[in-house]
N, C-alpha and C positions, 0 to 999 in steps of 0.2 A: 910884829905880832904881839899885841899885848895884851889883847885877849883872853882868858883863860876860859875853858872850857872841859868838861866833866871825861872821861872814859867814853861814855857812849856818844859824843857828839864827836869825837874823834875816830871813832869808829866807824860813824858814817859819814864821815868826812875822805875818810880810806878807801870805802869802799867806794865812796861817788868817782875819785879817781881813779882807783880800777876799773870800774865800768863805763868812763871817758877814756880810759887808755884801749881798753875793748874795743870799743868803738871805733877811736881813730884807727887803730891799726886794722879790723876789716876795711875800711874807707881806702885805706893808702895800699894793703893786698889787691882788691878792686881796683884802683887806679894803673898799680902797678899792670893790674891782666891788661888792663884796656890799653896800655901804652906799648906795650912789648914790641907790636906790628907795626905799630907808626913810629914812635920816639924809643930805642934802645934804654937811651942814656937816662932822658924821666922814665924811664921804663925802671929801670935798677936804682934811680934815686928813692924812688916812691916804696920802693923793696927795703930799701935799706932804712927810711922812714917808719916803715910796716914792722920792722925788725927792732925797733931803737923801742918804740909803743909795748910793742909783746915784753922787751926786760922791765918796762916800770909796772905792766900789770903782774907777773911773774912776782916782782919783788914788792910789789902791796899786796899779791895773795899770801904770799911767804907770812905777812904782816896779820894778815885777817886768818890764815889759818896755818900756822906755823905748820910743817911737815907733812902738809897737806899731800893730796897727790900730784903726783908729777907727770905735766899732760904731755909735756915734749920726750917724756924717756930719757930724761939727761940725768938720771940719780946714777952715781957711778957705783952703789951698789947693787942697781938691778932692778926688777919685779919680783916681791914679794921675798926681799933679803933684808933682815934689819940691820939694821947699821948700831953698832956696839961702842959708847961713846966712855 
């Protein structure tokens, strides 16, 4: 990468992969529903596919909107508790 490139082209270079990690991981939730009944085993690979996608969009929203909200409820201080740093 020897490219150099400004603040905002990086910015939406972040966000394009978020919104590709979005993606994938509806596709592989999806795949995961449809295989459950027939295939277990792709059934729970495609889960765990689905699952691996959600922490890179998670950690480029982190990026795009630092302290943003938290859509999984996993802030271990809560709803509507501020965290005192």
């Amino acid at each position: 990468m020897t490219e150099v490139v400004d603040a905002d082209e990086l910015l939406r270079r972040i966000r394009r992969g978020r919104d590709r990690a979005a993606e994938e991981e509806r596709a592989w939730q999806e795949r995961a529903r449809s295989l459950t009944a027939t295939d277990p085993d792709g059934a729970r690979e495609a889960a765990v596919r689905a699952l691996a996608f959600e922490a890179v969009q998670r950690a480029l929203e982190e990026i795009v909107d630092p302290g943003g909200a938290d859509p999984g409820g996993t802030s271990p201080t809560g709803p509507g508790v501020k965290q005192v740093t």
